[in-house]
N, C-alpha and C positions, 0 to 999 in steps of 0.2 A: 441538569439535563444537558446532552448535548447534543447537535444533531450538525451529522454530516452527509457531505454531498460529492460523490465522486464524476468523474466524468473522464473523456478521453478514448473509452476503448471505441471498438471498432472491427472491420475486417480489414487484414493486411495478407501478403501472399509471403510465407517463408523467406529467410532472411531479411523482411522489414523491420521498420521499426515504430514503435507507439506511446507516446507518454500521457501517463495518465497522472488527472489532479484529484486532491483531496482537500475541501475547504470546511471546516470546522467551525459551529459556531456554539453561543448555549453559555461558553466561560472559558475565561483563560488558560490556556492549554502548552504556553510557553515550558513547562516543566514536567509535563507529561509526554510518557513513550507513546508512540503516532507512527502506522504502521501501515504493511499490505501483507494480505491473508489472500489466499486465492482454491476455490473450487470446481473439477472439473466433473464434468457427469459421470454418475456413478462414483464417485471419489469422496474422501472425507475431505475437510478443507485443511487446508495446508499452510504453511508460515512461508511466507516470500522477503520479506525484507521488514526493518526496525530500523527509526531513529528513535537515540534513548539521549534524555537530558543527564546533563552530568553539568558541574561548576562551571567546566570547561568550555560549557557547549557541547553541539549534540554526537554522539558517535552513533555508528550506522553497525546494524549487523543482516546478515543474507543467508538464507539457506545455502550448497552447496550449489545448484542447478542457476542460483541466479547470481554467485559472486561475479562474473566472469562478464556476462549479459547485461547485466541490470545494475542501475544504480537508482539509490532514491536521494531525497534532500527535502528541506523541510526549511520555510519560510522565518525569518529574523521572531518576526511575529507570533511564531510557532502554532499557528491555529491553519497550515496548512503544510500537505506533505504532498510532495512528484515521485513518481516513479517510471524515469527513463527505462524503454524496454528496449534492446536493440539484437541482432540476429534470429529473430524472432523463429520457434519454431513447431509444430505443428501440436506438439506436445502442451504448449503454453497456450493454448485456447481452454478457456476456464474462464468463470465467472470473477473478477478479483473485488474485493471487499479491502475498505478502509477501516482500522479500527484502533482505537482508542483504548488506552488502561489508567483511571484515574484513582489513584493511587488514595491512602484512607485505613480508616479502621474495619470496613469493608471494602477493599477493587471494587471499582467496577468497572466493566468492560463495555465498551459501544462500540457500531457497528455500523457503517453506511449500508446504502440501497445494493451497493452493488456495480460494475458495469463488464460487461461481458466484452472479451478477447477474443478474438477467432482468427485462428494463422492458415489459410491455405496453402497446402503442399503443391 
């Protein structure tokens, strides 16, 4: 089992900026993809950004809307992921979710609390 705990969001007034944490606990999560998922009302929830373990270390992927804006990273320890938000805009107020893919003979996926963005115009 694993549970996580995001924190960081907040209200900010367009063009700011917000970074939010995700800390992981439950089991070693160094080689597992750790990620941000994000929901706005009325909306299905949507993929924001992915650190994915490889040999190498971790590589990062981003929807289109947040390559540019957003960056995430994710702790030596890997049981914890950031995700710097910066020109923030009105659009990007949604609820954003931390979640986890632990990889297996079944996935399974997990899911933090949550913590809500809200960009003022």
């Amino acid at each position: 089992q694993v549970q996580m705990v995001e924190s960081g969001g907040g209200v900010v007034q367009a063009g700011g900026s917000l970074r939010l944490s995700c800390v992981a606990s439950g089991r070693t999560l160094v080689n597992v993809d750790m990620g941000w998922y994000r929901q706005a009302p009325g909306k299905e929830r949507e993929f924001v950004a992915m650190t994915r373990w490889t040999w190498r270390g971790y590589t990062s992927d981003y929807d289109d809307f947040a390559k540019d804006r957003f960056t995430i990273s994710r702790d030596n320890a890997g049981n914890a992921t950031y995700l710097e938000m910066n020109s923030l805009k009105p659009e990007d107020t949604a609820i954003y979710y931390c979640n986890v893919n632990v990889p297996g003979p079944v996935p399974v996926g997990y899911w933090g609390q949550g913590t809500q963005v809200t960009v003022s115009s």
